[in-house]
N, C-alpha and C positions, 0 to 999 in steps of 0.2 A: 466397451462404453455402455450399452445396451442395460449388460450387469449391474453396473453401478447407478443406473437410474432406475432400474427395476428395485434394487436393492435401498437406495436413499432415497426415492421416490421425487417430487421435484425441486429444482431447485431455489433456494430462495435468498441467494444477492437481491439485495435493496439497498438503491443508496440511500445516503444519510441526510438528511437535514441537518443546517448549521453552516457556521461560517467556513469556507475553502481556507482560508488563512489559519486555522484551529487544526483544524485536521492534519492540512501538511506539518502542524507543529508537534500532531500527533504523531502522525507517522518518521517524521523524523525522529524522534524520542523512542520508539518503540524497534527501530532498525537495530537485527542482530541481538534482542533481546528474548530471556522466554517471556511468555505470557505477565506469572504474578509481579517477577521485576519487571517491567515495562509496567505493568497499572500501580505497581507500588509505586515508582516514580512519574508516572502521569500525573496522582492523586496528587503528591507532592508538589508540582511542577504547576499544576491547579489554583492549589491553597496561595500562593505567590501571589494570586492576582485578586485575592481578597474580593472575589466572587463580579467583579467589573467584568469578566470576560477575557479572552485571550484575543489581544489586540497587535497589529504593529507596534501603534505606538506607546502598549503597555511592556511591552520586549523590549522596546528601545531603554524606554523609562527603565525599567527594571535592568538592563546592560548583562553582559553576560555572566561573569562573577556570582551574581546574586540568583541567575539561572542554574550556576554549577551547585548552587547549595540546597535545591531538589534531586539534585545525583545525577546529572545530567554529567556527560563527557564532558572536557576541553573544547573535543572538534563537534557534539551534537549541539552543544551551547552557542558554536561559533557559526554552528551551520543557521539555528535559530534566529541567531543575530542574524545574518547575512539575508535570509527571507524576509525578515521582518525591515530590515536596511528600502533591500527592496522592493517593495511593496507599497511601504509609506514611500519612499522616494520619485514614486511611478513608473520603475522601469519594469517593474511585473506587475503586471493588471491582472487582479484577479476575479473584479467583476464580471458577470458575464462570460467567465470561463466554460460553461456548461453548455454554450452556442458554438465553437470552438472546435474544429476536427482534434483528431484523436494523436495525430502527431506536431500535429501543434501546440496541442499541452504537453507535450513533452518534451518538444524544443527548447520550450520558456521556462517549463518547468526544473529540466535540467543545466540551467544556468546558475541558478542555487547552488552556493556550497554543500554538499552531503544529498543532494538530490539526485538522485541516479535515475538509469532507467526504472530500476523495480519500484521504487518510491513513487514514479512518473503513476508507473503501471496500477500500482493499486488503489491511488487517488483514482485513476480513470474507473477502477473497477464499483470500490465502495465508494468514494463520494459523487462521482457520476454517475453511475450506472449505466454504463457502458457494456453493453453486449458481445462487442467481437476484440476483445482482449485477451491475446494469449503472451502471457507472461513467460518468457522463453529462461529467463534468469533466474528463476524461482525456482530453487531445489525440491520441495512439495510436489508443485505440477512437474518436474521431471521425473521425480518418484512415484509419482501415483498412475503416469504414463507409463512406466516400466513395470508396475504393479499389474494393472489393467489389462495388457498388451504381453504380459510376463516376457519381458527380453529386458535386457542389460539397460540401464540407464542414459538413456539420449544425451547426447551433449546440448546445446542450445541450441546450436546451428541446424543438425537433425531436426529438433521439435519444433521448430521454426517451418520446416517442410511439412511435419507430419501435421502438423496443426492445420493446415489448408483444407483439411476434409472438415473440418467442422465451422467456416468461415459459413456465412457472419453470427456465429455462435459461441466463438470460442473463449468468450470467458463462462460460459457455462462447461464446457468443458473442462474447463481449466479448475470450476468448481467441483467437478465430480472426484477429478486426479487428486483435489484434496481429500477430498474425502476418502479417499483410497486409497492415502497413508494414515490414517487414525486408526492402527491395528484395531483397539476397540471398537469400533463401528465396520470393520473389515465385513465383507460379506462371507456366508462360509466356504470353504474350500479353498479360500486364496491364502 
């Protein structure tokens, strides 16, 4: 680990500014996507709302159909719907989420159709900024731990253990591991 801080020097997770209801509508649109398809249909998915904002109750208004015609899936349209359901409905508050321990947003969080842990996990990372998240599910930090560390690739439940040495740090770690799958930024010798 040592390497890869020396190597990417420090790290710089910041969270986002903006609405928590946006985001999660980000990140669910963007699950199991690459990069430019996921902002080709973000930008799309955007335009929809005729610059008002990405709201509950501009999703509700707008109904899923009309979601899938920014290229949105069946199920990430219905997961959209189902956050935005609710939200405006009050049974997930997402005010004042940022006051909130770290497994309590993702208790709630993952009540959500299409919200899983990792979805949980990276809302706590980038839109909180949240410090000791180690995202155990994320193929990246399992790879870039296996990079690092050069041994065989952890399962979850392994880097779940090995994660322990860098509490209450571990989503900076968990940011170097990225970094150390980006063959091109690899440090040399690895």
């Amino acid at each position: 680990m040592a390497r890869l801080v020396d190597h990417f020097g420090p790290c710089d997770v910041k969270p986002k500014r903006g609405s928590p209801f946006a985001a999660l509508v980000r990140s669910i649109q963007y699950q199991q996507l690459a990069g430019p398809a996921a902002a080709a249909i973000h930008l799309r998915l955007l335009a929809l709302f005729d610059g008002a904002g990405v709201t509950p109750e501009a999703v509700l208004a707008l109904g899923e159909d009309r979601l899938r015609t920014a290229g949105l899936s069946r199920a990430k349209a219905a997961s959209v719907y189902d956050l935005a359901h609710r939200v405006a409905g009050g049974e997930l508050v997402l005010n004042g989420i940022g006051r909130v321990g770290d497994d309590e947003v993702v208790r709630r969080l993952t009540t959500v159709r299409g919200i899983g842990e990792w979805t949980a996990h990276m809302f706590l990372i980038f839109q909180l900024g949240r410090l000791d998240v180690w995202p155990v599910g994320d193929y990246g930090v399992r790879k870039g731990y296996a990079l690092a560390y050069k041994r065989e690739l952890p399962t979850p439940r392994e880097l779940l253990v090995l994660g322990e040495r860098y509490r209450p740090y571990r989503t900076l770690a968990a940011w170097y591991c990225w970094r150390a799958v980006d063959g091109s930024a690899a440090p040399p010798g690895w």
